[in-house]
C-alpha positions in Angstrom: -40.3 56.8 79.0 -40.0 53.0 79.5 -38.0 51.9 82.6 -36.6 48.7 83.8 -35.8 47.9 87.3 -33.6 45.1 88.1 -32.8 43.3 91.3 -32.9 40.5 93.7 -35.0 41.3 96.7 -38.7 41.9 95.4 -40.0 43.6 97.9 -37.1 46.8 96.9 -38.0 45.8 93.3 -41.7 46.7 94.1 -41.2 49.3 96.1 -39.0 50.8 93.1 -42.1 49.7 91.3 -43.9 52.1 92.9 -41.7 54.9 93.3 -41.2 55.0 89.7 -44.7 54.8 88.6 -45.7 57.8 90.4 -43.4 60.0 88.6 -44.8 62.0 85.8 -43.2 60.7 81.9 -43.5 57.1 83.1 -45.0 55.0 80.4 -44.1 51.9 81.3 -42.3 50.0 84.1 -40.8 46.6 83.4 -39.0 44.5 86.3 -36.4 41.4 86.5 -35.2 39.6 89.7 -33.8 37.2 87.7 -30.1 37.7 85.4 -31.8 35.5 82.3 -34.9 37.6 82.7 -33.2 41.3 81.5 -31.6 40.7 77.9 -35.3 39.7 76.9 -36.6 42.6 78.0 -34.1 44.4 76.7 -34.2 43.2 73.1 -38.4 43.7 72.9 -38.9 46.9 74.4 -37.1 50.0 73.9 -36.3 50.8 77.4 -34.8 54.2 78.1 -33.2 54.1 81.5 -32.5 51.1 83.9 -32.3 50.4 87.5 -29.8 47.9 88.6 -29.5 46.4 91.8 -25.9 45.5 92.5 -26.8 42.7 94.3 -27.6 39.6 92.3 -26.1 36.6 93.3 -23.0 35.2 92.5 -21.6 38.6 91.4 -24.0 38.6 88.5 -24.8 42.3 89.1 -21.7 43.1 87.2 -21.4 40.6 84.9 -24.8 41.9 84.0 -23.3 45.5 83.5 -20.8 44.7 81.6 -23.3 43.1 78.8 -25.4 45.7 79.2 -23.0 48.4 78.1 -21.7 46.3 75.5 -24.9 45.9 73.9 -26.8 48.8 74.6 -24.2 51.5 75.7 -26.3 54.4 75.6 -29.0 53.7 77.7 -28.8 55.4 81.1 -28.0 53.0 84.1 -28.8 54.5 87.6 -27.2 51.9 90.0 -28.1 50.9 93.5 -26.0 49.3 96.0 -26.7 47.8 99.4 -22.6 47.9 99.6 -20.7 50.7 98.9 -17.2 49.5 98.7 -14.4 50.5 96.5 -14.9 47.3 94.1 -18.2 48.3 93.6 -17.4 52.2 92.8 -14.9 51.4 90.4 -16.8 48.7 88.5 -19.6 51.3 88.2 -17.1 53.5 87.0 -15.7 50.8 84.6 -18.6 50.3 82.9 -19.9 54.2 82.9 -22.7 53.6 85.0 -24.6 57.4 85.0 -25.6 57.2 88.9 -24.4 55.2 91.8 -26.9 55.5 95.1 -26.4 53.9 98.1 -29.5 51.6 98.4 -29.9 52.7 102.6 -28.9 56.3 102.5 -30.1 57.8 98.8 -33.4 55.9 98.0 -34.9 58.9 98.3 -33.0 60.8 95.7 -34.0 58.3 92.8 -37.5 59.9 92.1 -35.6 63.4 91.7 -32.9 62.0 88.9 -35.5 59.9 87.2 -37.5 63.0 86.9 -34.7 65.1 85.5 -33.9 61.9 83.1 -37.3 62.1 81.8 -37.2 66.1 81.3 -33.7 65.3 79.6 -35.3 62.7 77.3 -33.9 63.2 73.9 -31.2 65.1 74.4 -27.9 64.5 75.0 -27.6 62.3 77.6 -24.4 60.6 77.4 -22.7 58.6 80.0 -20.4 60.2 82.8 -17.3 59.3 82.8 -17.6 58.7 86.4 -20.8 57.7 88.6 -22.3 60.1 90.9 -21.7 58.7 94.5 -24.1 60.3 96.7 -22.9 60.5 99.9 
């Protein structure tokens, strides 16, 4: 399973970095801090879920989202956010993001459902119609 985390503080990127690599069905672990940095990625690898911090600047987190589901709807997006406001919930939901964490209060949940995403790999896994909020 390839995986591509994306955000704008590198220390959480490499931390997720880490997280991520210790989990077992991990091939490969790609990373962007950077908006122009992801589509290239994207385009050469076949990446099977991604990690998006909503938190790149200038609202670019969603802008992001949005070209991401246009282009490559079925991939599985597990979102974090330092912010867990109403805007952010219903963009998520917008743009059927699969899981929504809260960056402070579910880290720890994220090696559990990329676990189960790499058990699930191959079947079915279609977007929710609304994100998981956990908490």
């Amino acid at each position: 399973m390839k995986v591509l985390i994306v955000g704008s503080f590198i220390q959480i990127v490499h931390r997720l970095e880490e997280m991520v690599s210790e989990i077992q069905g991990i091939g490969s672990i790609y990373s962007a801090v950077k908006y122009d940095e992801v589509l290239p990625i994207l385009k050469e690898k076949e990446i099977n879920v991604i990690l998006l911090g909503i938190s790149l600047p200038e609202n670019k987190s969603i802008e992001l989202l949005s070209e991401i589901r246009a282009m490559y709807p079925a991939i599985p997006v597990v979102a974090l956010s330092i912010s867990m406001n109403d805007y952010v919930y219903e963009q998520c939901r917008l743009f059927k993001v699969n899981y929504l964490l809260d960056t402070y209060r579910d880290f720890e949940k994220l090696t559990g459902i990329i676990h189960e995403m790499t058990v699930n790999a191959g079947k079915n896994n279609s977007t929710n119609p609304d994100p998981v909020r956990l908490n």
